[in-house]
C-alpha positions in Angstrom: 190.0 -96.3 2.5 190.2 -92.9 1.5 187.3 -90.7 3.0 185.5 -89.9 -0.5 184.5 -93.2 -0.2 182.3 -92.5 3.1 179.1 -91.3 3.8 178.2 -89.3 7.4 176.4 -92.3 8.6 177.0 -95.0 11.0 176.3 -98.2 9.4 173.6 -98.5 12.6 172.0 -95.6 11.0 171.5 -97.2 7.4 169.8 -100.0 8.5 167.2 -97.9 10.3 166.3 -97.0 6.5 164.4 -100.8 6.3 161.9 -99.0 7.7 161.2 -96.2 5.3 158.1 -98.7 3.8 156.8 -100.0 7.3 153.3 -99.6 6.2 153.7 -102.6 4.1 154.0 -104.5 7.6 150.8 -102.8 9.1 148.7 -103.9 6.1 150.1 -107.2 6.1 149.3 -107.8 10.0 145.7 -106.6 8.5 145.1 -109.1 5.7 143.2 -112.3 6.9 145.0 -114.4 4.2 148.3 -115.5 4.4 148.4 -115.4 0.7 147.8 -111.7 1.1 149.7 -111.7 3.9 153.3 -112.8 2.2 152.4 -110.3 -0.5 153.1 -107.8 1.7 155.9 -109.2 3.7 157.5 -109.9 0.0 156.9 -106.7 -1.0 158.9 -104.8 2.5 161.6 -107.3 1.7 162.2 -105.7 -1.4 161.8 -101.9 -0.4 164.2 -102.4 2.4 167.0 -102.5 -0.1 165.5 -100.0 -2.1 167.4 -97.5 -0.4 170.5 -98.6 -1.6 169.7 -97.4 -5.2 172.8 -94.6 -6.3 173.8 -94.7 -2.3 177.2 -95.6 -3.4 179.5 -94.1 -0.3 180.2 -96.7 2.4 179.3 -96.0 6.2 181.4 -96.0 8.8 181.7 -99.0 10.9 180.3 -98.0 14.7 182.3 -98.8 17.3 182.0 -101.8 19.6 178.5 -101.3 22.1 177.5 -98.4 19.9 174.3 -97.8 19.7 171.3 -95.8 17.7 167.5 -95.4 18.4 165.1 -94.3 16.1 161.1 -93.2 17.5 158.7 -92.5 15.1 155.2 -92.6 16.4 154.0 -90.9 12.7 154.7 -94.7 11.5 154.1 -96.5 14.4 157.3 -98.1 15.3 160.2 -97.8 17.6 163.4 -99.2 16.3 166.9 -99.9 18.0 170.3 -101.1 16.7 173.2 -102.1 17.8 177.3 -102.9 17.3 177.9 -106.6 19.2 180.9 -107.2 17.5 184.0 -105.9 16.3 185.6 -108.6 14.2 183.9 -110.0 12.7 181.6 -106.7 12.8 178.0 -108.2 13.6 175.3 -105.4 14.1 172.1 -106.3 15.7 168.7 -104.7 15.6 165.3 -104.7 17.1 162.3 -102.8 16.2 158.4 -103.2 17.3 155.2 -101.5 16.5 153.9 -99.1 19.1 150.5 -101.3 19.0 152.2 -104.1 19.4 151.5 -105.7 16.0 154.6 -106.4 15.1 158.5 -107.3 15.8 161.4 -106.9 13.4 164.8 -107.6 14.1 167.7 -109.6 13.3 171.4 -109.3 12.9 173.7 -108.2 9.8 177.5 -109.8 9.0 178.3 -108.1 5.7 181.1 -110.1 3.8 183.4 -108.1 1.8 184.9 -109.3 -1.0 187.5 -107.6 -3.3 186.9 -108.6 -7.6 189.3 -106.2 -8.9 187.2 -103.2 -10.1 184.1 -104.1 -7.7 183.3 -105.1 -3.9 180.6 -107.4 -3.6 179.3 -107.0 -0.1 176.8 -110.6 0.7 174.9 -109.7 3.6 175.3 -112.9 6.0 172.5 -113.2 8.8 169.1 -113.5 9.2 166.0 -111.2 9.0 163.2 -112.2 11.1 159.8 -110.4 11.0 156.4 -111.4 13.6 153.0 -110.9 12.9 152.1 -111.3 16.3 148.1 -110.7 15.7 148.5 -114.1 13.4 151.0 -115.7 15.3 153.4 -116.2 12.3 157.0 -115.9 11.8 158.4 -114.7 8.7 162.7 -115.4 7.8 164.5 -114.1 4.7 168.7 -112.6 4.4 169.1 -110.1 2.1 170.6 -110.2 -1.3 174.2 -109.4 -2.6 175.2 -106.1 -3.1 178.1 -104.9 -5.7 179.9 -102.0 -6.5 181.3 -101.6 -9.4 184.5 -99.2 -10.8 185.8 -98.7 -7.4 188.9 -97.9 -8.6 188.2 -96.0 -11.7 185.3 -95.0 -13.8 181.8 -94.0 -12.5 180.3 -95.9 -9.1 177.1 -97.8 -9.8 175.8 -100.4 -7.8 173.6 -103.2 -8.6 171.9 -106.1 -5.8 171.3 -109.9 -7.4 170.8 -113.1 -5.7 167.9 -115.2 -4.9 166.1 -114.7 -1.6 163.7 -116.9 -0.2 161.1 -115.8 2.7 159.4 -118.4 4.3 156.2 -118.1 6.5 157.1 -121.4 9.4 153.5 -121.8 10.5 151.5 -122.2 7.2 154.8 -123.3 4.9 154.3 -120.6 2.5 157.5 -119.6 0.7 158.4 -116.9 -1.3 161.5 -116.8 -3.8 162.7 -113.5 -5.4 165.5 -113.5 -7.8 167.4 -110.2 -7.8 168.6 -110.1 -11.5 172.3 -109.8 -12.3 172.6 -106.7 -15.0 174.0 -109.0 -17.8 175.9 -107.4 -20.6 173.6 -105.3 -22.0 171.9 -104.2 -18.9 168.7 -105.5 -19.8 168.0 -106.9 -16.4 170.1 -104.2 -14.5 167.5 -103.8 -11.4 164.7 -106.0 -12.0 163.5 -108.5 -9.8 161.1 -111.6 -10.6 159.4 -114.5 -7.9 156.9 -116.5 -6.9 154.9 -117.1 -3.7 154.0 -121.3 -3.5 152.4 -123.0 -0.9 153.9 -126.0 1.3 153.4 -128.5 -1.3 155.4 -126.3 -4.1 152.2 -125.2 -5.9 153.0 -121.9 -7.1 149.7 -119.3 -6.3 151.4 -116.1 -7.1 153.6 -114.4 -9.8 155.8 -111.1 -8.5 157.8 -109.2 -10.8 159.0 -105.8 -11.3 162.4 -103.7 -10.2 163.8 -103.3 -6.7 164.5 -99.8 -7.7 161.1 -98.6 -8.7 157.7 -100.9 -7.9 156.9 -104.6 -7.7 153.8 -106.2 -9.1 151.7 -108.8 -8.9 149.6 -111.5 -11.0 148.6 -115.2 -10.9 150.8 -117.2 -12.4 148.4 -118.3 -15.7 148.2 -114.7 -16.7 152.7 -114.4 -16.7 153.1 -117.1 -18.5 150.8 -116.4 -21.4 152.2 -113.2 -21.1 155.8 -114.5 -21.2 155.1 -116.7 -24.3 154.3 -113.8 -26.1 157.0 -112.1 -25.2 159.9 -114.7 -25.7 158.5 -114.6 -29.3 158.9 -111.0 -30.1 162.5 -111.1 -28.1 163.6 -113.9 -30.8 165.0 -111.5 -33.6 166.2 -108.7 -31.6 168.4 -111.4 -29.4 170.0 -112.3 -32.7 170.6 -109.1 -33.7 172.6 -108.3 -30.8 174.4 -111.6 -30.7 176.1 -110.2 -33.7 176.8 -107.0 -32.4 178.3 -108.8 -28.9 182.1 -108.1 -27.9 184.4 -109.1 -25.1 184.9 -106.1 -22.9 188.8 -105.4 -22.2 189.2 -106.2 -18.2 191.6 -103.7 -17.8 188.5 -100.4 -18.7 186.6 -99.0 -16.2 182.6 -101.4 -16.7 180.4 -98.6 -18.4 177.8 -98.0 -16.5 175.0 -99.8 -18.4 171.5 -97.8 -19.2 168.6 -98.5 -17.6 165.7 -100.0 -19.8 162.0 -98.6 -20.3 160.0 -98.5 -16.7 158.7 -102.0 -15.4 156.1 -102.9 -18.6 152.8 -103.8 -15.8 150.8 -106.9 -17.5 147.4 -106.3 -17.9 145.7 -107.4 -14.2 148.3 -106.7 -12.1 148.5 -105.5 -8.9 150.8 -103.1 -7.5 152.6 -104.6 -4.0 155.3 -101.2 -3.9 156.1 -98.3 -5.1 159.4 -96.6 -3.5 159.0 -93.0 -2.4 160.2 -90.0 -4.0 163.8 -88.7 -2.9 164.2 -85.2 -2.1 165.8 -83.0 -4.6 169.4 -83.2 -5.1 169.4 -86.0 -2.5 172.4 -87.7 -4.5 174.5 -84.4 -3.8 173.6 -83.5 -0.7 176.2 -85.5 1.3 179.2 -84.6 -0.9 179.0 -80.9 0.1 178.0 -81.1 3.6 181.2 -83.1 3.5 183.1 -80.0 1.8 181.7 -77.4 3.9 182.4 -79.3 7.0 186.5 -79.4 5.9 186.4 -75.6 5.4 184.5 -74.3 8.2 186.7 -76.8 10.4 189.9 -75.1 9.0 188.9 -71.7 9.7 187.8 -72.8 12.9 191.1 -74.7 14.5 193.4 -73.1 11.7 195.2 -75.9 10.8 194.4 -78.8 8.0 191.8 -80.9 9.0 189.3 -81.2 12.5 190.6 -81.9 16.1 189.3 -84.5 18.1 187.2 -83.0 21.1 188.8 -83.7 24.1 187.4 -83.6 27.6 189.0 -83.4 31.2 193.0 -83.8 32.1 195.7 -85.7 29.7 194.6 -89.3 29.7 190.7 -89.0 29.7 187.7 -89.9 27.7 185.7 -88.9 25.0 182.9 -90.2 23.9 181.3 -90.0 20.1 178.3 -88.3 19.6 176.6 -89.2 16.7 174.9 -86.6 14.4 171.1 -86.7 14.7 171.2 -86.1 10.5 169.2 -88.5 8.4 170.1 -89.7 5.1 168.2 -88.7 2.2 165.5 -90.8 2.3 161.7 -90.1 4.1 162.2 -92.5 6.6 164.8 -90.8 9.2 162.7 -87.4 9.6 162.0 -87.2 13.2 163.0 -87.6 16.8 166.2 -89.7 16.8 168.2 -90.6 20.0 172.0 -92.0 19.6 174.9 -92.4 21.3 177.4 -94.7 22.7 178.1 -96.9 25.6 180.1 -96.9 28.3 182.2 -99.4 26.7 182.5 -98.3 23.5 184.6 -95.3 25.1 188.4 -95.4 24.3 191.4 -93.7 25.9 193.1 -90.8 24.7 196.0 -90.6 26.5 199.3 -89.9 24.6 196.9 -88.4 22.0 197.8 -84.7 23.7 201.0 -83.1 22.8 203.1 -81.4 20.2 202.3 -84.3 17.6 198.8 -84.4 18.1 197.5 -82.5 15.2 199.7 -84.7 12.8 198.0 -87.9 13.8 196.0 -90.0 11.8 192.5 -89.1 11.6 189.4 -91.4 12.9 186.0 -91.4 12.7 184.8 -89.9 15.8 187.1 -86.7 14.3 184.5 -87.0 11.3 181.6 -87.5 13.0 182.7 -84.1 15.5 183.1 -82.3 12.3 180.2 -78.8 12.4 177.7 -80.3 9.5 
C-alpha cells in the first residue's frame, strides 16, 4: 500500500484515542442509577469512534510484542496496549483509573474487506468496561468502518452497524444503530438507540450524530416528535424519488454533503459533545510527512531515509516509536513506548553495497526526524 495511504501512528497509538472522552466514565461510576449509569457508558461508546471522523490515513500495523503506554494523571487514567498477534493481527489493551474506579480493556481484530472503490474495516472483538464502585460489567464491539474512493476520487469515511451494550448484572441493554449514508446522504453520520430494561421495555430514546453530540429523551416525547416529522418528510420524499438516478459504478462515490446540525427535540438532554480539533488538524500529518522526506534527503543524500543501525554486521535494532500524538486532545502528555525484546528483528545481510536500494519498512518511517 503506497505510503500516502499511512498516517505516523502505530495502530497501538490510535486506540489510546478511546480515551479522549473518559470523563464520561468518571460520571457514570458517579450516578446511583443504572439508568443514568448506561447513559453515560452509551454515550463513551460513541465518542470513542468519534475520532475517526476525516482520519482517513491508515496506521501502521506494530510489530509482534510491541507495545505503547499512555499516563495521564490530568484525566485520571493509565492506559496500555499491546500487539499479541501477527496474523491474524490481534491488539490488546488495558487501561484503569488511577482511583481505582474503573477498568477498560479489551482486544481489537479488524477485518479488512476489499468492495472495489471502498474497504470496509468490521472491528471483530470485544470491549469490556467495569464500574468497579457498582460492581457492573458493561460489553459492546464497535461498529463498521468504510472508506470510500480508495482508488480514485476524494477519501471520506462513514461508520454504520448496530451495536448493542449490555450491563450483565441489572440486564440493561443499549442498542445504537450507526446509520448507513444512503443515497442522498441524509443519514451520513447520525446515529439513533434506545436503552431497555431486562424485560425489553424501552426507558430511554438516544439520538444524534457520532460526529458531533448525542442526545437524550424518553421515548413518549420521540415518537410524538417523529410522527410529526414523518408527516412533513411525505412530499419532499416524493419529490426526490423523481429526481433519483442509478449512479455509474465505474465514477469515483461523490462525497455526499452533510445535512443541517443534529435538530435537538424539545427536552432533551445532551449525553456528548466531541471536542474541538486543533486548527489545521486534517493537514498537519501530510506535511510533517513532506518535511520529514526532505530533511531525510539532505541529511543521508540519497532518496529516501536509512534504517539506523546499531553494533557490528548482523545486529539489532529496535524501533522507537515517536512520542507524537495525533490531532486530537487526548494524547497531550507524558507518553512511554517502545518495543519488546521480541519484537526485535535481525538485520543481518541488510549491510552492504545494496542496502540503500532495499525496500523500505516501517521502522525506516517511524526513524524518519518529524
Amino acid at each position: 500500500m503506497p505510503i500516502a495511504f499511512n498516517e505516523p501512528l502505530s495502530f497501538l497509538q490510535r486506540i489510546t484515542e478511546y480515551m479522549e472522552h473518559v470523563y464520561l466514565i468518571h460520571r457514570a461510576s458517579c450516578q446511583p442509577q443504572p439508568l443514568e449509569r448506561m447513559q453515560s457508558v452509551a454515550a463513551f461508546a460513541v465518542s470513542a469512534v468519534a475520532s475517526q471522523w476525516e482520519r482517513t490515513g491508515k496506521p501502521f500495523n506494530p510489530l509482534l510484542g510491541e507495545t505503547y503506554e499512555l499516563i495521564r494523571e490530568d484525566l485520571g487514567f493509565r492506559f496500555i496496549s499491546e500487539q499479541v498477534s501477527h496474523h491474524p493481527p490481534i491488539s490488546a489493551f488495558h487501561s484503569e483509573g488511577l482511583n481505582h474506579d474503573f477498568l477498560f480493556h479489551g482486544s481489537i481484530y479488524p477485518k479488512l474487506k476489499f468492495w472495489g472503490k471502498s474497504v470496509e474495516a468490521e472491528p471483530r472483538g470485544t470491549i469490556t468496561l467495569e464500574l468497579l464502585k457498582h460492581n457492573e460489567a458493561y460489553t459492546w464491539t464497535n461498529p463498521t468502518c468504510c472508506v470510500h474512493n480508495v482508488i480514485i476520487g476524494k477519501l471520506w469515511i462513514e461508520q454504520y452497524g448496530t451495536v448493542e451494550i449490555l450491563n450483565h448484572r441489572t440486564g440493561h441493554k443499549c442498542v445504537l444503530h450507526f446509520k448507513p449514508c444512503g443515497l442522498f446522504g441524509k443519514e451520513l453520520h447520525r446515529v439513533e438507540g434506545h436503552i431497555q430494561d431486562k424485560n425489553k421495555k424501552k426507558l430511554f430514546m438516544i439520538y444524534g450524530k457520532w460526529t458531533e453530540c448525542l442526545w437524550g429523551i424518553d421515548p413518549v416525547s420521540y415518537e410524538s416528535f417523529k410522527k410529526q416529522e414523518r408527516r412533513g418528510d411525505h412530499l419532499r420524499k416524493a419529490k426526490l424519488d423523481e429526481d433519483s438516478g442509478k449512479a455509474d459504478s465505474d465514477v469515483a462515490d461523490d462525497v455526499p454533503v452533510a445535512q443541517e446540525t443534529v435538530q435537538v427535540i424539545p427536552g432533551s438532554k445532551l449525553l456528548w459533545r466531541i471536542n474541538t480539533r486543533p486548527p489545521n488538524s486534517a493537514q498537519i500529518w501530510p506535511a510533517r510527512r513532506r518535511s520529514g522526506w526532505r530533511r531525510s534527503r539532505e541529511k543521508h543524500g540519497g532518496s529516501g531515509p536509512r534504517r539506523r543501525q546499531s553494533g557490528r554486521r548482523g545486529g539489532s535494532t529496535q524501533a522507537i516509536t515517536p512520542t507524537l500524538g495525533p490531532p486530537t486532545g487526548c494524547m497531550q502528555g507524558i507518553t512511554l513506548s517502545g518495543i519488546s525484546p521480541t519484537a526485535q528483528i535481525s538485520t543481518e545481510g541488510l549491510e552492504g553495497p545494496g542496502a540503500r536500494d532495499r525496500r523500505l519498512t516501517r521502522l525506516d518511517f517511524l526513524e524518519w526526524p518529524l
